[in-house]
TORMILO-135264 format. One record per residue: residue number from 1; residue in one letter; x, y, z of N, C-alpha, C in turn. Coordinates in steps of 0.2 Angstrom, whole numbers, m for minus. Layout:
BEGIN
{NUM; 'A'; {X; Y; Z}; {X; Y; Z}; {X; Y; Z}}
...
***
This chain:
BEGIN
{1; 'X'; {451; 424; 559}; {453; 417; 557}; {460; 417; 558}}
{2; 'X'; {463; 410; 561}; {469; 409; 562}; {473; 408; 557}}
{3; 'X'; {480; 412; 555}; {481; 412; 547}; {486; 405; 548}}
{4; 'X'; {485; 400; 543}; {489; 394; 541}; {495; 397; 541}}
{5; 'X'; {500; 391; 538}; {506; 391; 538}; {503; 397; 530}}
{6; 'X'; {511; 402; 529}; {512; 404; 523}; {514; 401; 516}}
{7; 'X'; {511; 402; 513}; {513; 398; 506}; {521; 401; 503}}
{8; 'X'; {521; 405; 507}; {528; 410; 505}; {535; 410; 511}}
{9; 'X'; {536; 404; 511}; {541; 402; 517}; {548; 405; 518}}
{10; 'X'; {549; 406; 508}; {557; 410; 509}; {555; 418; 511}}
{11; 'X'; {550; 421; 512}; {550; 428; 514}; {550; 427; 522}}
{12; 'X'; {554; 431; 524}; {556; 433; 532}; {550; 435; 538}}
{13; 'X'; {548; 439; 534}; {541; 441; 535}; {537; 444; 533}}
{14; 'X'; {531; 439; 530}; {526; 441; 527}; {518; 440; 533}}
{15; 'X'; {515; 445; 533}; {509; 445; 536}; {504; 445; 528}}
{16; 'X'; {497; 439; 531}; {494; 439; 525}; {487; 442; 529}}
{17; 'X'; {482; 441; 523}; {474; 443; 527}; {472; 436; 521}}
{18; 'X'; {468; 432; 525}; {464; 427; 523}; {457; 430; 522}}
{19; 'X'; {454; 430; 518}; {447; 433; 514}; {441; 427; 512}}
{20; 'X'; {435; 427; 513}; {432; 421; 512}; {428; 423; 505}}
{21; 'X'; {430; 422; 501}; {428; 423; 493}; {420; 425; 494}}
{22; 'X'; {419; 427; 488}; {412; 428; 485}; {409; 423; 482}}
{23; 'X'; {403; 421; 482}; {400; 417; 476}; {402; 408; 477}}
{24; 'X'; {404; 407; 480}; {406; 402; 485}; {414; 399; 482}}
{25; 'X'; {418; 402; 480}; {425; 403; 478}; {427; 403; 485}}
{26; 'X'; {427; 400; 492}; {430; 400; 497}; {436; 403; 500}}
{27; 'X'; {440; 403; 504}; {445; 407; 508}; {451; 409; 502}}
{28; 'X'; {452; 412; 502}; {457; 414; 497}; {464; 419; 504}}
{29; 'X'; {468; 418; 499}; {474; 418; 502}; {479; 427; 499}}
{30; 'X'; {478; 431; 504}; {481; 440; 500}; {487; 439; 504}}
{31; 'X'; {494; 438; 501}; {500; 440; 505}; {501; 449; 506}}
{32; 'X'; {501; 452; 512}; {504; 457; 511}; {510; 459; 514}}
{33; 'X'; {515; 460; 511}; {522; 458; 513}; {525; 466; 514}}
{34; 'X'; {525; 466; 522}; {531; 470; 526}; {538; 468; 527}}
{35; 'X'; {540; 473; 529}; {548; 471; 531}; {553; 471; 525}}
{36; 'X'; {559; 470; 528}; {565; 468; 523}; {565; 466; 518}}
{37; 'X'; {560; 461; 517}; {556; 456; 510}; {551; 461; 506}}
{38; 'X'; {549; 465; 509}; {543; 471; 504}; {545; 468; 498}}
{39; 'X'; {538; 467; 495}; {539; 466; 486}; {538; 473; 483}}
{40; 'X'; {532; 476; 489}; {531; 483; 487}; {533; 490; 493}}
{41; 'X'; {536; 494; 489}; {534; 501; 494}; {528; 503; 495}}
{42; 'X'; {525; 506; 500}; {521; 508; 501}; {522; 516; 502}}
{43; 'X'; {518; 519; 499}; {521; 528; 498}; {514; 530; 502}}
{44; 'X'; {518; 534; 508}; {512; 535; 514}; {515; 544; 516}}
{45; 'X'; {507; 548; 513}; {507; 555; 518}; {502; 556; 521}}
{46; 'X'; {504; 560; 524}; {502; 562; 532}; {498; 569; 533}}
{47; 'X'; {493; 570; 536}; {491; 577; 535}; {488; 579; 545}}
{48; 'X'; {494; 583; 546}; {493; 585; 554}; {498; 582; 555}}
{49; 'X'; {503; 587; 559}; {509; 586; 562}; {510; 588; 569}}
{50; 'X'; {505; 587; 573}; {503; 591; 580}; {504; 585; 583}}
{51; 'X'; {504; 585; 589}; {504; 578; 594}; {505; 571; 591}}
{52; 'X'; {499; 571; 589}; {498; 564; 585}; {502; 562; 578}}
{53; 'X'; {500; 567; 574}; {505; 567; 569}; {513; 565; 569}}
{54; 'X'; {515; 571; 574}; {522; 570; 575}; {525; 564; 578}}
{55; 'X'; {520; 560; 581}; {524; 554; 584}; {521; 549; 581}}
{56; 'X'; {518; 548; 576}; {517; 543; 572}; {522; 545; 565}}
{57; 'X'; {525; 551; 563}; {528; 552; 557}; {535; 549; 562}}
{58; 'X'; {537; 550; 567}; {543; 547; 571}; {543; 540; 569}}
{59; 'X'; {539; 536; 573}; {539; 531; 572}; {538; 527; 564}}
{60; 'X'; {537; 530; 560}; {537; 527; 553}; {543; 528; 548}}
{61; 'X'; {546; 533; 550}; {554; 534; 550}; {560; 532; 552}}
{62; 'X'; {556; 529; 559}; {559; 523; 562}; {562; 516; 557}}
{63; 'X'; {555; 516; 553}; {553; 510; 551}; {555; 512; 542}}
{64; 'X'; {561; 516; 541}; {562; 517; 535}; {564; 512; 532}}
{65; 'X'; {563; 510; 524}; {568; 508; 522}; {565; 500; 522}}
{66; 'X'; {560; 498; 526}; {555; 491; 529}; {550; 494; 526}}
{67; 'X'; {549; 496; 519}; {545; 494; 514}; {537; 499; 514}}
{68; 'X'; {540; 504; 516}; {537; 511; 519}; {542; 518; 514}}
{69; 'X'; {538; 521; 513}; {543; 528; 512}; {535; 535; 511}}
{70; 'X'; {538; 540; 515}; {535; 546; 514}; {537; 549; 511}}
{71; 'X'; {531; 552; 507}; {530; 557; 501}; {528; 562; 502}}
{72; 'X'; {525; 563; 509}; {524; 573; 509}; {519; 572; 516}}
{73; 'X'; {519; 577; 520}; {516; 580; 525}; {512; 586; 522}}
{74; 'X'; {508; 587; 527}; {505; 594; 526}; {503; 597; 534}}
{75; 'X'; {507; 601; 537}; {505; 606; 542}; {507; 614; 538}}
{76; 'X'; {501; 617; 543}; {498; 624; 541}; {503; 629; 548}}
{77; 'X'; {504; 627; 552}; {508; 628; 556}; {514; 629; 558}}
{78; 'X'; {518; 634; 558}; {526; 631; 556}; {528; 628; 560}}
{79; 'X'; {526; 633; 568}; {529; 631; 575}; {528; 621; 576}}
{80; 'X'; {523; 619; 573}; {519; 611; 574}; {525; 606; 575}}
{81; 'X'; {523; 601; 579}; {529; 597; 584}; {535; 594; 576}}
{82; 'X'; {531; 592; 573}; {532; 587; 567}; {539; 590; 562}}
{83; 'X'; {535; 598; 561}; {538; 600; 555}; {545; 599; 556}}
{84; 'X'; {551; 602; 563}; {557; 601; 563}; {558; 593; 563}}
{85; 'X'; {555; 589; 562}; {558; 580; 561}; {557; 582; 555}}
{86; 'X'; {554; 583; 551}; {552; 582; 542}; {556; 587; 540}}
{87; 'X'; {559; 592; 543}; {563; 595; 539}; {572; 592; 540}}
{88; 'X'; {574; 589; 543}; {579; 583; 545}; {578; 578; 542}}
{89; 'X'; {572; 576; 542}; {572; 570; 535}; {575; 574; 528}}
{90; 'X'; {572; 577; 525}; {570; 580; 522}; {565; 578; 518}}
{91; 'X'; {558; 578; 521}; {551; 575; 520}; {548; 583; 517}}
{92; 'X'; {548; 582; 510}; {542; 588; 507}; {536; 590; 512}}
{93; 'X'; {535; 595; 515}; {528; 599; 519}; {527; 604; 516}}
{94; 'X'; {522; 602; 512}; {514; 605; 509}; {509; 611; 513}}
{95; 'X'; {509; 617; 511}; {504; 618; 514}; {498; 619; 516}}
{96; 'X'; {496; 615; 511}; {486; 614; 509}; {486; 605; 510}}
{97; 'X'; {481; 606; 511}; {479; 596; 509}; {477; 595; 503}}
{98; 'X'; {477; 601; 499}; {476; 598; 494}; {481; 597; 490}}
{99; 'X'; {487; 599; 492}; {494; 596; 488}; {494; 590; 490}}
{100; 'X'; {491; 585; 497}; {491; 579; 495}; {489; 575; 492}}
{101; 'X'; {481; 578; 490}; {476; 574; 484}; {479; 574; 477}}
{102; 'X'; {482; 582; 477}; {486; 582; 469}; {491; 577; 469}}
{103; 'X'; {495; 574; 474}; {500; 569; 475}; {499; 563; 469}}
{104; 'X'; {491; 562; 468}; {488; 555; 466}; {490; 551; 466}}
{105; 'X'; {492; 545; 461}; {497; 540; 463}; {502; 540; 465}}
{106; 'X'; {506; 545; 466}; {512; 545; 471}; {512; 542; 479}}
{107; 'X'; {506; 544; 481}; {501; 542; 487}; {498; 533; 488}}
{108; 'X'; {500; 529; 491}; {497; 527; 492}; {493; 527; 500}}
{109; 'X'; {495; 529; 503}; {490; 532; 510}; {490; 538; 513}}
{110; 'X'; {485; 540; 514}; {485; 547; 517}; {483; 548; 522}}
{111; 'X'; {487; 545; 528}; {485; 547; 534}; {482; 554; 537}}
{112; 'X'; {476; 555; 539}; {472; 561; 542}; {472; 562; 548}}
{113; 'X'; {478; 563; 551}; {479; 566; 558}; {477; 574; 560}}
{114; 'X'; {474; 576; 556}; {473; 586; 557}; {468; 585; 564}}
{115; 'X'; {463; 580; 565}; {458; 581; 571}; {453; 588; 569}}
{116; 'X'; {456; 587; 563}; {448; 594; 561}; {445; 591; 555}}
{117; 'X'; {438; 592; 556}; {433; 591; 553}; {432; 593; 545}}
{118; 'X'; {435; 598; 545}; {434; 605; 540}; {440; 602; 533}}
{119; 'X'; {445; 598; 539}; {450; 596; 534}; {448; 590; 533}}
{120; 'X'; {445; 586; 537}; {444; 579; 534}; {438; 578; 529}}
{121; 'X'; {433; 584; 527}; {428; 584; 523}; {435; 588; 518}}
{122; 'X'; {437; 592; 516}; {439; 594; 511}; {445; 589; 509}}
{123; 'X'; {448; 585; 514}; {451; 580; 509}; {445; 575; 505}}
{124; 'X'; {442; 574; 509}; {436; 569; 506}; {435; 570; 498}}
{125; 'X'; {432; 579; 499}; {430; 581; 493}; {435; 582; 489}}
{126; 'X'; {443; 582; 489}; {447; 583; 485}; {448; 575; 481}}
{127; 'X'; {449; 572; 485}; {449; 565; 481}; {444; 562; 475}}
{128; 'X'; {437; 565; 478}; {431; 563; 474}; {432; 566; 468}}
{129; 'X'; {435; 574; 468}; {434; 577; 463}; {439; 576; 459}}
{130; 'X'; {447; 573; 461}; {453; 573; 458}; {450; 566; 454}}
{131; 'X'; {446; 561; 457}; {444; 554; 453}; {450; 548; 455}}
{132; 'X'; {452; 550; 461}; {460; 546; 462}; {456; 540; 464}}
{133; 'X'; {456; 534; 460}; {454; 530; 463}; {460; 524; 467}}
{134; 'X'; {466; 526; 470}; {471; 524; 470}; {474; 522; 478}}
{135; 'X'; {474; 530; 479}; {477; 533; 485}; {470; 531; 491}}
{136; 'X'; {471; 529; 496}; {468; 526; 503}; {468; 533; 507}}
{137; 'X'; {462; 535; 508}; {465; 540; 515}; {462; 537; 522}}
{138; 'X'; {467; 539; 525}; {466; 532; 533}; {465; 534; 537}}
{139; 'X'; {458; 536; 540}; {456; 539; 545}; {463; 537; 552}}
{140; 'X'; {462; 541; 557}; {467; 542; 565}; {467; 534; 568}}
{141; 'X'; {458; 529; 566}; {459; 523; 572}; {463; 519; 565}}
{142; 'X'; {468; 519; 559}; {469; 517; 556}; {477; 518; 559}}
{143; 'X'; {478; 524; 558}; {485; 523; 561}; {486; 522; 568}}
{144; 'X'; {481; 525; 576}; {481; 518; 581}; {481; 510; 576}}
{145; 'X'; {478; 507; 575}; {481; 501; 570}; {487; 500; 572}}
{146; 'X'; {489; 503; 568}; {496; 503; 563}; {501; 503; 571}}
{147; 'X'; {501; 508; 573}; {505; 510; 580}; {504; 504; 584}}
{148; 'X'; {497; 501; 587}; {498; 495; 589}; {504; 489; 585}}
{149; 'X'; {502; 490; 581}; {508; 483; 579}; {515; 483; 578}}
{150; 'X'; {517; 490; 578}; {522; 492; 577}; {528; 497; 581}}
{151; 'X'; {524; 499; 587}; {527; 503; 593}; {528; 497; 600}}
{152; 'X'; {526; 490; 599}; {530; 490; 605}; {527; 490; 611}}
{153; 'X'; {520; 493; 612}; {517; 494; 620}; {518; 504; 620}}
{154; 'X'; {520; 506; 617}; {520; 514; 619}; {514; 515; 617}}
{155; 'X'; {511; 521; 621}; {507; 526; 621}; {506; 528; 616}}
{156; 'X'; {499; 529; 613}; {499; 532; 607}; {492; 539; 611}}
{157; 'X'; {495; 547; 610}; {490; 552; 609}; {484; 549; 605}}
{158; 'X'; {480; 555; 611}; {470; 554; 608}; {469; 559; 609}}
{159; 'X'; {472; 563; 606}; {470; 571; 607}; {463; 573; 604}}
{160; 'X'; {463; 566; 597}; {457; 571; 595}; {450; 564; 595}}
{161; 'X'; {447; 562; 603}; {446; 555; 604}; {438; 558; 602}}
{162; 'X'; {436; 563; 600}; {430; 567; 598}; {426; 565; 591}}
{163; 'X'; {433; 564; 587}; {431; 565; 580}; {431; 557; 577}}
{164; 'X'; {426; 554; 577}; {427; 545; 575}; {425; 545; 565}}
{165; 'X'; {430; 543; 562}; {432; 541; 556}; {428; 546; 551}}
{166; 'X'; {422; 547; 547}; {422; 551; 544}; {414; 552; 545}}
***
């Protein structure tokens, strides 16, 4: 649907999602507000700092400060592309995934770039068990998503174009 004018003019930039209610309560109107204007931060970690990882934590770092902020990484690897940028941030890297289920609400997304199987069931099953009904974990075409909107036309790695959402 083509989104109307916003009802929230004084924000800079607000992107909404228009929704067609339930029960016949009609299009309802959700502001979520990026940018300079953020009403909210958004607390976003990352799990895999290999190819993909590392240049989408680039790019979100980019984007500091614009209503974003990371809470933790996790690579098992030290040499991994990622780790020396998160250690110049000074961005907490975790060595289990499950340091970032125990994050709970501190986490509002947990991006799964690891491209392995084995971890994206074991985050799966950490959430279930921790009962976090809070924290989003966002499978790879979620951060492609994200990348489309926010990079401009650059290239985003498909290193792991094998493994599709969960």
């Amino acid at each position: 649907m083509i989104n109307p004018p916003s009802p929230y003019p004084s924000l800079s930039r607000v992107y909404a999602l228009w929704v067609e209610g339930q029960g016949g309560d009609g299009i309802k109107y959700i502001p979520l507000h990026i940018g300079a204007d953020a009403v909210k931060e958004v607390k976003i970690a990352i799990a895999g700092l290999g190819c993909v990882g590392s240049l989408f934590l680039k790019k979100i770092i980019e984007h500091k400060g614009k209503g974003t902020r990371i809470v933790g990484l996790v690579e098992m690897r030290p040499d991994a592309l990622g780790i020396e940028i998160a250690e110049k941030e000074n961005i907490k890297i975790y060595p289990e995934i499950q340091d970032l289920v125990r994050l709970g609400d501190s986490a509002d997304v947990i991006f799964d770039l690891t491209g392995s199987m084995e971890a994206r069931k074991a985050l799966r099953s950490g959430m279930a068990e921790s009962n976090n009904r809070h924290t989003v974990v966002a499978p790879e075409v979620m951060a492609f998503l994200i990348w489309d909107l926010i990079a401009s036309g650059e290239t985003f790695p498909e290193n792991h174009s094998s493994l599709q959402g969960y």
